[in-house]
C-alpha positions as semicolon CSV with decimal commas, in nm:
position;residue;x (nm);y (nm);z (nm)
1;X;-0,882;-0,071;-2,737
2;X;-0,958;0,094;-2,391
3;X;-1,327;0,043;-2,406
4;X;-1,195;-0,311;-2,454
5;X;-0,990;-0,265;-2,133
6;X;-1,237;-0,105;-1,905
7;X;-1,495;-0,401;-2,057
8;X;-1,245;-0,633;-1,923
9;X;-1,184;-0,485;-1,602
10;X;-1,541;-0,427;-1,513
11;X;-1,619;-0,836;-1,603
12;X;-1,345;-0,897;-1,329
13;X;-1,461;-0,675;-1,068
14;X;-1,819;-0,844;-1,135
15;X;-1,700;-1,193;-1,081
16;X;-1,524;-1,116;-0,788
17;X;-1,789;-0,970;-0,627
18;X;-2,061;-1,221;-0,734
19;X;-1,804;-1,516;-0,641
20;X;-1,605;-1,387;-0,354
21;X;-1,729;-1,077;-0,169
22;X;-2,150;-1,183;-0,191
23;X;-2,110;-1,525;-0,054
24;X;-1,909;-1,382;0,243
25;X;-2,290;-1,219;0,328
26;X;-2,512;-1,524;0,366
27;X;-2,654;-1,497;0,691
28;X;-2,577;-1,154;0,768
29;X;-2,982;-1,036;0,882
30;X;-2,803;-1,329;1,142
31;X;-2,514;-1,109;1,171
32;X;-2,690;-0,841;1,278
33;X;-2,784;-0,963;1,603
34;X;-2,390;-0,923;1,651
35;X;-2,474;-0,535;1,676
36;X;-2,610;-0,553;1,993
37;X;-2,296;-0,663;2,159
38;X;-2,077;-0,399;1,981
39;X;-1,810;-0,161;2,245
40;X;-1,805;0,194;2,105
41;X;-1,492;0,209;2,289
42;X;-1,326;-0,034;2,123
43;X;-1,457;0,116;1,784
44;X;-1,323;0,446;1,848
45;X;-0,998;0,306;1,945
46;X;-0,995;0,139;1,586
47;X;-1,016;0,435;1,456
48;X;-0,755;0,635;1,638
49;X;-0,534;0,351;1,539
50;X;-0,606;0,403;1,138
51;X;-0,537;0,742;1,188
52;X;-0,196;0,670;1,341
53;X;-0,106;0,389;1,100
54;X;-0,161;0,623;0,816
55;X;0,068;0,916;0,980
56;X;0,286;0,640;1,013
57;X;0,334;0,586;0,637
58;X;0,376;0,936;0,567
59;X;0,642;0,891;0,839
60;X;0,750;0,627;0,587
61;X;0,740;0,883;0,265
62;X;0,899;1,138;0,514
63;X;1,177;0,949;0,584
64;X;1,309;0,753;0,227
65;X;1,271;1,110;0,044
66;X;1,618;1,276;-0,014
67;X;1,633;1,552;0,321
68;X;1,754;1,806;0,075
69;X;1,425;1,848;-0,156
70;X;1,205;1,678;0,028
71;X;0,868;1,876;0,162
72;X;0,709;1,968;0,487
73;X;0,552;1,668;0,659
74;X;0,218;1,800;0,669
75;X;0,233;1,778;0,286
76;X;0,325;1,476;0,236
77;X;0,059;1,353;0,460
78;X;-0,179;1,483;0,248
79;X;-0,026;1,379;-0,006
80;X;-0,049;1,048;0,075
81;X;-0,352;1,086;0,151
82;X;-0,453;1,227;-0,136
83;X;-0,284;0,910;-0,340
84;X;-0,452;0,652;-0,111
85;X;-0,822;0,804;-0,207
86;X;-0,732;0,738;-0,569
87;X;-0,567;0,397;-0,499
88;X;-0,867;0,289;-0,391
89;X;-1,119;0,426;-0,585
90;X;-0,941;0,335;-0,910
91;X;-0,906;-0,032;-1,065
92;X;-0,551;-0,100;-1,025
93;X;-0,502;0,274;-0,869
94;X;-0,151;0,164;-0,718
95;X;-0,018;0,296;-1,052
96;X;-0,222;0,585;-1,094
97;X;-0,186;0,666;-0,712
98;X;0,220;0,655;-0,804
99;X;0,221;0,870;-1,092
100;X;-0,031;1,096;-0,911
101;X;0,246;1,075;-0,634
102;X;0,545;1,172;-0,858
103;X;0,347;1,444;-0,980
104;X;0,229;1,598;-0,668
105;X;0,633;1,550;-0,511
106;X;0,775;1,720;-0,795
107;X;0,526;2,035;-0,789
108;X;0,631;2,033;-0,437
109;X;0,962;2,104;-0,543
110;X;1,093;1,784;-0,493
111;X;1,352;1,684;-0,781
112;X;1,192;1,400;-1,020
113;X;1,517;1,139;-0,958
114;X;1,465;1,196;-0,605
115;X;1,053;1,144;-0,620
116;X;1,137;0,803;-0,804
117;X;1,441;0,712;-0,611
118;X;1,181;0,793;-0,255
119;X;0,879;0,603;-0,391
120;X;1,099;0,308;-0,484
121;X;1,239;0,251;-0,136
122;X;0,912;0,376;0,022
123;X;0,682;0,094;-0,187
124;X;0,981;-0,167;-0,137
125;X;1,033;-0,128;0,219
126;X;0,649;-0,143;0,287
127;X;0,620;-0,438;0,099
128;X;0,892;-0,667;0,247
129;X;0,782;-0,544;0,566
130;X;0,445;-0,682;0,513
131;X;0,628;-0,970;0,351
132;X;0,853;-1,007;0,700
133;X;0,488;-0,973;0,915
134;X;0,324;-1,254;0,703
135;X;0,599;-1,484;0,766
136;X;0,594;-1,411;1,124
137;X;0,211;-1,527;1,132
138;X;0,292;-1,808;0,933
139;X;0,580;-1,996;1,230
140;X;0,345;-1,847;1,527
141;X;0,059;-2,022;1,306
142;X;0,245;-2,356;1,238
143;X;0,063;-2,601;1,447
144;X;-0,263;-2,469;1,312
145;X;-0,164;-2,453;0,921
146;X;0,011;-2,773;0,894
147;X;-0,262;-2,961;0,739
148;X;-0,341;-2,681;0,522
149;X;-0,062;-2,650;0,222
150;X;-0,179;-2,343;0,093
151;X;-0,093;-2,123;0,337
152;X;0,309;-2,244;0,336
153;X;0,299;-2,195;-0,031
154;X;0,219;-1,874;-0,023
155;X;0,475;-1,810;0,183
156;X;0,684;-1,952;-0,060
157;X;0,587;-1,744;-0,296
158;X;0,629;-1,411;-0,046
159;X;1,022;-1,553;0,024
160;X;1,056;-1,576;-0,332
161;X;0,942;-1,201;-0,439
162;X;1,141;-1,092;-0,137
163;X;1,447;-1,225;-0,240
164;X;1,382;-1,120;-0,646
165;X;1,343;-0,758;-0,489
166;X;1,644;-0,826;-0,298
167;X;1,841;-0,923;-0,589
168;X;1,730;-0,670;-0,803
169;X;1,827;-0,370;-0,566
170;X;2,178;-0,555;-0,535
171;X;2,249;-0,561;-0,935
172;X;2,137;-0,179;-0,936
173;X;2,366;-0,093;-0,669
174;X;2,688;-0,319;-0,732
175;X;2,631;-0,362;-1,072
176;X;2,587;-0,021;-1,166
177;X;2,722;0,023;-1,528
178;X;2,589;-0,340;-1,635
179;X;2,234;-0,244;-1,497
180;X;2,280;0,109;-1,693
181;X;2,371;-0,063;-2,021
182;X;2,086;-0,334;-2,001
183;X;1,828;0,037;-1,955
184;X;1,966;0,193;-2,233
185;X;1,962;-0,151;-2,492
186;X;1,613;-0,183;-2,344
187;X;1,478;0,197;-2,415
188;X;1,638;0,192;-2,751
189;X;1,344;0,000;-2,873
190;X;1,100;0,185;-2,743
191;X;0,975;0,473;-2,901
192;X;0,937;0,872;-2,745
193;X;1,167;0,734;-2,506
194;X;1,539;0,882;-2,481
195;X;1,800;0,644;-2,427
196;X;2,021;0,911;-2,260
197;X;1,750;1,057;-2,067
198;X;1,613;0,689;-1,949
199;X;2,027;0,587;-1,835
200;X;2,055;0,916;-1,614
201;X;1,727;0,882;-1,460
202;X;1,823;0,531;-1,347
203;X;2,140;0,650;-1,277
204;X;2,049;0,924;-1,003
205;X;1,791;0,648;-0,876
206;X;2,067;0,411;-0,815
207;X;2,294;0,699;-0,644
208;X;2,027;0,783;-0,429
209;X;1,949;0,469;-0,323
210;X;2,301;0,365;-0,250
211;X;2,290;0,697;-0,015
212;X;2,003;0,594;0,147
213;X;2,126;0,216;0,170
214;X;2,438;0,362;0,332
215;X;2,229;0,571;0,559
216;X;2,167;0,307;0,831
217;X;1,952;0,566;1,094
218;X;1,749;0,621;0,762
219;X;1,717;0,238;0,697
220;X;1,613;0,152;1,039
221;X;1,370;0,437;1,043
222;X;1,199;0,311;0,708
223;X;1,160;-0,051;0,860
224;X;0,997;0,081;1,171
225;X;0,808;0,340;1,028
226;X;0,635;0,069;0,736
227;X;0,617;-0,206;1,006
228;X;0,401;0,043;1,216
229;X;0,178;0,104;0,955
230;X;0,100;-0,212;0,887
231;X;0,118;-0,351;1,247
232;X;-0,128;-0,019;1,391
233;X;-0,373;-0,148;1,064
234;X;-0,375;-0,482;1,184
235;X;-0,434;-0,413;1,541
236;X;-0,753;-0,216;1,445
237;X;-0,857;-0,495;1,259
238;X;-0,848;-0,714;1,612
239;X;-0,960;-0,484;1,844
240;X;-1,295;-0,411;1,616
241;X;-1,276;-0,786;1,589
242;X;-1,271;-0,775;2,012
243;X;-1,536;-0,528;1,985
244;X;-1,790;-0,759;1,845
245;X;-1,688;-1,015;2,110
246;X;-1,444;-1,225;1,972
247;X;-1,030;-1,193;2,056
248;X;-0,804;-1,384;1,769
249;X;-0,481;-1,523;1,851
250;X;-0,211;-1,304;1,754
251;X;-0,001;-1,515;1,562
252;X;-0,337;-1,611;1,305
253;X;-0,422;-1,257;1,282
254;X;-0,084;-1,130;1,147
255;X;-0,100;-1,468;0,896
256;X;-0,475;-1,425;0,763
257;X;-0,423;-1,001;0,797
258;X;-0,029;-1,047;0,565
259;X;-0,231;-1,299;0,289
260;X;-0,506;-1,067;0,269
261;X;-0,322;-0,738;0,245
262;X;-0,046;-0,915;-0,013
263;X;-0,357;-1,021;-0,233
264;X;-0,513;-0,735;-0,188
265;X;-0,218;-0,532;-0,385
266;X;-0,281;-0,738;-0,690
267;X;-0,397;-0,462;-0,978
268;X;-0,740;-0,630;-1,021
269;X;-0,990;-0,431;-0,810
270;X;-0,985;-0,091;-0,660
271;X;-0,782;-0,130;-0,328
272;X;-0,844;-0,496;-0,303
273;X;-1,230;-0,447;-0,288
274;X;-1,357;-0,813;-0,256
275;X;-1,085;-0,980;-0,272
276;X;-0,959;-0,880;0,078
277;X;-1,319;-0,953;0,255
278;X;-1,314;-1,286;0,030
279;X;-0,999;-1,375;0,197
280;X;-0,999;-1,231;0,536
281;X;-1,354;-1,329;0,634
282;X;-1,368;-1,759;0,552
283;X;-0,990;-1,694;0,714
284;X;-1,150;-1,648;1,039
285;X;-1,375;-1,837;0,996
286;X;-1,178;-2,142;0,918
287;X;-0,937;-2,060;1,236
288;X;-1,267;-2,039;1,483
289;X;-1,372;-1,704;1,457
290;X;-1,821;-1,701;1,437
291;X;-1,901;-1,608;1,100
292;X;-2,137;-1,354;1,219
293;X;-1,827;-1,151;1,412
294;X;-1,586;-1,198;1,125
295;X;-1,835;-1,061;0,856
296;X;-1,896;-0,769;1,084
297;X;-1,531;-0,689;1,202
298;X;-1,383;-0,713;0,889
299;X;-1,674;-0,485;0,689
300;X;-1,613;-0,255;0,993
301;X;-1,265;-0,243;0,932
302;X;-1,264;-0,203;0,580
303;X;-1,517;0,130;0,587
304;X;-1,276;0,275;0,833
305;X;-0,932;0,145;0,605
306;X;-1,071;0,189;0,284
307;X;-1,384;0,382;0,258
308;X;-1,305;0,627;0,478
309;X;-0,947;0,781;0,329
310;X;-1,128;0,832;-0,022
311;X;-1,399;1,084;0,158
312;X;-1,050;1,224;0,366
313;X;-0,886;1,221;0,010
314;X;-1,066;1,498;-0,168
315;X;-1,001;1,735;0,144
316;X;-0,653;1,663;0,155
317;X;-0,671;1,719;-0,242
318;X;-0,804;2,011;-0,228
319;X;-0,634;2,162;0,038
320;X;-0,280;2,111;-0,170
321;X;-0,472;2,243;-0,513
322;X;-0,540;2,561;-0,270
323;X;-0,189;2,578;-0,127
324;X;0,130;2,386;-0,262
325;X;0,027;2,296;-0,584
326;X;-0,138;2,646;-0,677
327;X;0,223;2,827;-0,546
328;X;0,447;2,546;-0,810
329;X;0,219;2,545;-1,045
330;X;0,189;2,984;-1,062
331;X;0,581;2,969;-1,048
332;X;0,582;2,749;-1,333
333;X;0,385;2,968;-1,524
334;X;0,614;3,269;-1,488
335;X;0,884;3,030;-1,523
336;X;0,782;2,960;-1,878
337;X;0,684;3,329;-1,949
338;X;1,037;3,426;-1,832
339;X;1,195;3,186;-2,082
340;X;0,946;3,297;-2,372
């Protein structure tokens, strides 16, 4: 069955790329010429702003963890780091980069309902933020997208998700014992799975997310911290955009940068690969950027977004398999020998 699975996955990831990311480079010995006109500057200001967008989501991590268990900053950065390199190198890594997450949190002595409770606000903030920044391109877009339906359907679709998120965080906190008895009628059909152990997990998740709900310095810090990170990943995007010689309007930028980055969460490819140059780059192009300066700012972009971390990742890996993790995981040893 998983050779059936990876079969599968690897026909997807071959279509895509024959049918979406390919096309994008017809005409790129064209594209080229583009080079000569490139600002280092501007390029190393691109970077400096990936850098800061990805602090900023550790900021993010940082701040929806529980202050009591939570660990040093500079661990969680490379953490997240550490997460991000397998998101992205890993067809649909967002799951594997979560458990990898959990994992990593709890060695750091973080307690499990807290880990689940932090990554739950942490992945549902960032995504309603990017949500809240798609919409915003969408009315500062309106004159230019009115012809084209496809771009208020999908925001639609983002309202809708939104509000489903919305409601479901409501029922968990408000509806506490309902939500609790639903988990434990669900788990008792599922084998190796404890129906007492699955109710108090959920249960701790919903008490620490009514804390942090009633939190609101916490809450406001969340929303700023995620809306940075995307908003400092979608500036480098324009300014290495700039630096090939062509400056988008603001309002098309946040709509084309939100539909890509949404897409681009979809569990099909490894980080989005393909599907967020498929989207971004005929984007552009469609509201007046040269295809020769959108095929080159957005492959810049993406080797500094996404090819970049996974080379970062293994440092930041290693460096907690030499520190943090070595230290739990030697406790945990003696731990066991104690109780043996």
């Amino acid at each position: 069955m998983r050779w059936i699975w990876r079969g599968a996955i690897a026909v997807v990831i071959a279509l895509v790329v024959w049918f979406i990311l390919i096309p994008q480079f017809i005409g790129a010995r064209t594209a080229l010429d583009s080079l000569t006109r490139l600002s280092l500057p501007l390029v190393v200001l691109a970077v400096a702003l990936e850098v800061a967008s990805l602090v900023s989501y550790s900021a993010l991590t940082w701040v929806t963890l529980n202050p009591e268990t939570r660990p040093g900053f500079f661990t969680i950065l490379r953490i997240d780091m550490a997460c991000l390199g397998i998101n992205n190198a890993v067809p649909g890594g967002g799951l594997t980069a979560t458990a990898s997450k959990y994992r990593m949190l709890t060695l750091a002595r973080t307690r499990p309902a807290d880990a689940v409770a932090g990554t739950t606000v942490e992945v549902s903030t960032s995504t309603l933020v990017l949500g809240g920044i798609f919409g915003v391109g969408v009315v500062l877009s309106l004159s230019s997208i009115r012809s084209n339906p496809d771009y208020l359907v999908a925001a639609v679709v983002v309202v809708a998700v939104a509000l489903l998120a919305l409601v479901g965080s409501a029922l968990l906190q408000y509806f506490r014992d309902n939500t609790l008895r639903f988990v434990g009628f669900a788990v008792r059909r599922i084998p190796f799975i404890s129906e007492a152990g699955a109710t108090s997990l959920v249960g701790q998740i919903a008490d620490q997310l009514g804390a942090f709900r009633r939190d609101r310095r916490r809450v406001v810090f969340a929303v700023g911290w995620a809306a940075l990170n995307w908003l400092l990943d979608a500036t480098a995007l324009w300014v290495l955009l700039l630096a090939f010689g062509y400056q988008d309007n603001i309002g098309t930028l946040l709509l084309v940068y939100g539909l890509a980055s949404i897409l681009g969460m979809l569990p099909i490819t490894p980080g989005g690969l393909g599907i967020v140059e498929g989207v971004l780059v005929p984007a552009l192009v469609g509201f007046g950027s040269p295809h020769d300066i959108a095929l080159l700012g957005v492959v810049a972009w993406r080797v500094i977004e996404y090819w970049l971390p996974i080379l970062v990742a293994g440092g930041a890996y290693a460096s907690l398999r030499m520190g943090v993790l070595r230290r739990a995981r030697r406790n945990l040893d003696i731990l066991i020998d104690e109780k043996a």
